[in-house]
C-alpha positions as a printed NumPy array, in Angstrom:
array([[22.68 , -2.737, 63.6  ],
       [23.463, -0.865, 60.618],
       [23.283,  3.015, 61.188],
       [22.246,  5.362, 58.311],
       [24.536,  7.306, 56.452],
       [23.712, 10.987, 56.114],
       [24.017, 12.317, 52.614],
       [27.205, 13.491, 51.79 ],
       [27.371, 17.204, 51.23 ],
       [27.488, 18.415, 47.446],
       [31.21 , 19.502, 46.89 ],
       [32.558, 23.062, 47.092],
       [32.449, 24.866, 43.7  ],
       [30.262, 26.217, 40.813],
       [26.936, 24.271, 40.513],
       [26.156, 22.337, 37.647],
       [22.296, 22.725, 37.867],
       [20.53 , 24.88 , 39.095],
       [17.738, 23.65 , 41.983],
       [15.078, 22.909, 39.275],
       [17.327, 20.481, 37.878],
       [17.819, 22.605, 35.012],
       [21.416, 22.426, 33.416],
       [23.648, 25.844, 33.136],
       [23.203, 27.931, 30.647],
       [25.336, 29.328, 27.362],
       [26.714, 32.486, 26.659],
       [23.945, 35.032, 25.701],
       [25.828, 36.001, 22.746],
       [29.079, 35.009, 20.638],
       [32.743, 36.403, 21.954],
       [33.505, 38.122, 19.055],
       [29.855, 40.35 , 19.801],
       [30.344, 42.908, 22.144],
       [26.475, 42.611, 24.69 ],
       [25.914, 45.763, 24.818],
       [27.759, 48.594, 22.224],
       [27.287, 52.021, 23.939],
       [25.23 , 55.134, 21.599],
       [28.575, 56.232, 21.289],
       [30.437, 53.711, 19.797],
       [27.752, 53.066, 17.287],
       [27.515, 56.338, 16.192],
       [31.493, 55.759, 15.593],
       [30.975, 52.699, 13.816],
       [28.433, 54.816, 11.44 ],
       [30.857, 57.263, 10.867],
       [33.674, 54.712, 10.509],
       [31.762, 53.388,  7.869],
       [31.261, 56.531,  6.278],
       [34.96 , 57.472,  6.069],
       [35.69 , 53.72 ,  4.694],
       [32.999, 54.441,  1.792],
       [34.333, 57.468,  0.71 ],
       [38.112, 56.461,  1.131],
       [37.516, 53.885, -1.644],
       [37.13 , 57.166, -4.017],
       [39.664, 59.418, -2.283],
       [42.404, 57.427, -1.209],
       [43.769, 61.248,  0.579],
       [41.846, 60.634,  3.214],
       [43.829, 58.673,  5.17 ],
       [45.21 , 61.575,  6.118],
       [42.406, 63.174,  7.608],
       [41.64 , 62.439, 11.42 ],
       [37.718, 61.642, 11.634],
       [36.462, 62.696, 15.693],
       [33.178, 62.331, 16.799],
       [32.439, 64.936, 19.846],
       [29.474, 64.786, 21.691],
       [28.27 , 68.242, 21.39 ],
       [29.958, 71.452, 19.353],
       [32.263, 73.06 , 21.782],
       [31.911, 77.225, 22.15 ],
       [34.928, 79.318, 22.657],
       [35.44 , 81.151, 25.652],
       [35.059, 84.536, 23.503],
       [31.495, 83.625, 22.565],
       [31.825, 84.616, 19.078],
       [30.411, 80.957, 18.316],
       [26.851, 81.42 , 19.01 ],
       [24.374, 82.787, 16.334],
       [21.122, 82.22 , 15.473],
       [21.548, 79.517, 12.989],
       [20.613, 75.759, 14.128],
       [23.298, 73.884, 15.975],
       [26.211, 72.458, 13.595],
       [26.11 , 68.772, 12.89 ],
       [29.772, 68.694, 11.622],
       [33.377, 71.192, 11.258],
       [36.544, 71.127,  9.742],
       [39.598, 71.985, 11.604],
       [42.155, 72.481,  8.639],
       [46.04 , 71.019,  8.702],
       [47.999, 73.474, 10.758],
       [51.788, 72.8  , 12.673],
       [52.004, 69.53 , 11.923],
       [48.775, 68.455, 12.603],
       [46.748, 66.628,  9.991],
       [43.715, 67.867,  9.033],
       [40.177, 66.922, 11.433],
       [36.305, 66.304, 10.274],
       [34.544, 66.602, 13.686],
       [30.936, 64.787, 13.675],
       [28.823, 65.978, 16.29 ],
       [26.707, 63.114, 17.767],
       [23.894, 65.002, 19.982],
       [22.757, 67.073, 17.701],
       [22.951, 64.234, 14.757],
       [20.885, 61.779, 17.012],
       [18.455, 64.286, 18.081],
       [17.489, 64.879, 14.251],
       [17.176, 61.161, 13.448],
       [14.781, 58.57 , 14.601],
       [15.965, 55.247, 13.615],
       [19.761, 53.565, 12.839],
       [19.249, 53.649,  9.025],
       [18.53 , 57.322,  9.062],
       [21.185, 58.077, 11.766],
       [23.613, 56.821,  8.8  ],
       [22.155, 58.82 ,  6.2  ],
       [22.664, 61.648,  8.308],
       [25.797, 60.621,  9.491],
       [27.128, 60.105,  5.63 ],
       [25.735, 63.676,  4.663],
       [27.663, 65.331,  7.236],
       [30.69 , 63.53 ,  6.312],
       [30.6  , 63.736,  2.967],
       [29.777, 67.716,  3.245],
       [32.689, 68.307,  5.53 ],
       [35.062, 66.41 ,  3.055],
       [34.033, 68.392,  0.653],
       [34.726, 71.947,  2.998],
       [38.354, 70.621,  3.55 ],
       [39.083, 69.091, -0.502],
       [36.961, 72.762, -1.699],
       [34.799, 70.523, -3.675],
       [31.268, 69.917, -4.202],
       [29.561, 67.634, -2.015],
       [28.32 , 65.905, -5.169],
       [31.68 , 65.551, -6.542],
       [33.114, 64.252, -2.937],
       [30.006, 61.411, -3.667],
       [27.738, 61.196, -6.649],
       [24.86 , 59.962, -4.643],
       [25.065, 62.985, -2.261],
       [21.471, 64.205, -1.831],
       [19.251, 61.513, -3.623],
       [17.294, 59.891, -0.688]])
């Protein structure tokens, strides 16, 4: 008499469908396309982008470190409060060796924009105005189209 044969079991490893027969799925989004960028690195990116525009017309540049900080530091002395609003930007000029720094602060710069295309407006403003602090130029000469909206 012929005896059934119990199923065999489905072999160890990753499943090729899931139980509603459905096959697996593909990659949510391309390698080369990071999932998720943090705030911070696209505020970078927007200030990367800045430098790279302006670099094109000032080639001495290069030699200026661009930082992004999250919030203006204070020195232990307080001497850095006053009543003006909080500082978007600073310069810390060349000194012992070091180059020269443009310091975008990305709090404050976020808080005072509402969408990404602003943010970059913003973002180039500051830039260009602190270029212009270390060069002792105009903002307008740094970049004609400083100021026209």
């Amino acid at each position: 008499m012929d005896t059934p044969v119990p199923p065999t079991a489905a072999a160890p490893g990753p499943r090729r469908r899931d139980r509603h027969g459905r096959g697996m799925r593909g990659p949510v989004a391309p390698p080369q396309v990071p999932l998720a960028a943090s705030r911070a690195e696209v505020f970078a990116d927007l200030v990367q982008d800045s430098v790279e525009r302006l670099e094109r017309r000032w080639p001495q540049l290069a030699d200026i470190d661009f930082m992004v900080l999250e919030v203006p530091r204070l020195d232990g002395s307080g001497e850095g409060w006053s009543d003006e609003a909080v500082p978007l930007g600073g310069t810390i000029p060349a000194h012992e060796g070091h180059p020269a720094r443009v310091v975008v602060y990305r709090r404050p710069v976020e808080i005072r924009t509402k969408g990404r295309d602003e943010r970059a407006a913003l973002v180039h403003e500051v830039v260009v105005e602190q270029v212009a602090e270390l060069l002792g130029l105009t903002p307008e000469t740094v970049d004609p189209r400083y100021g026209e909206d």
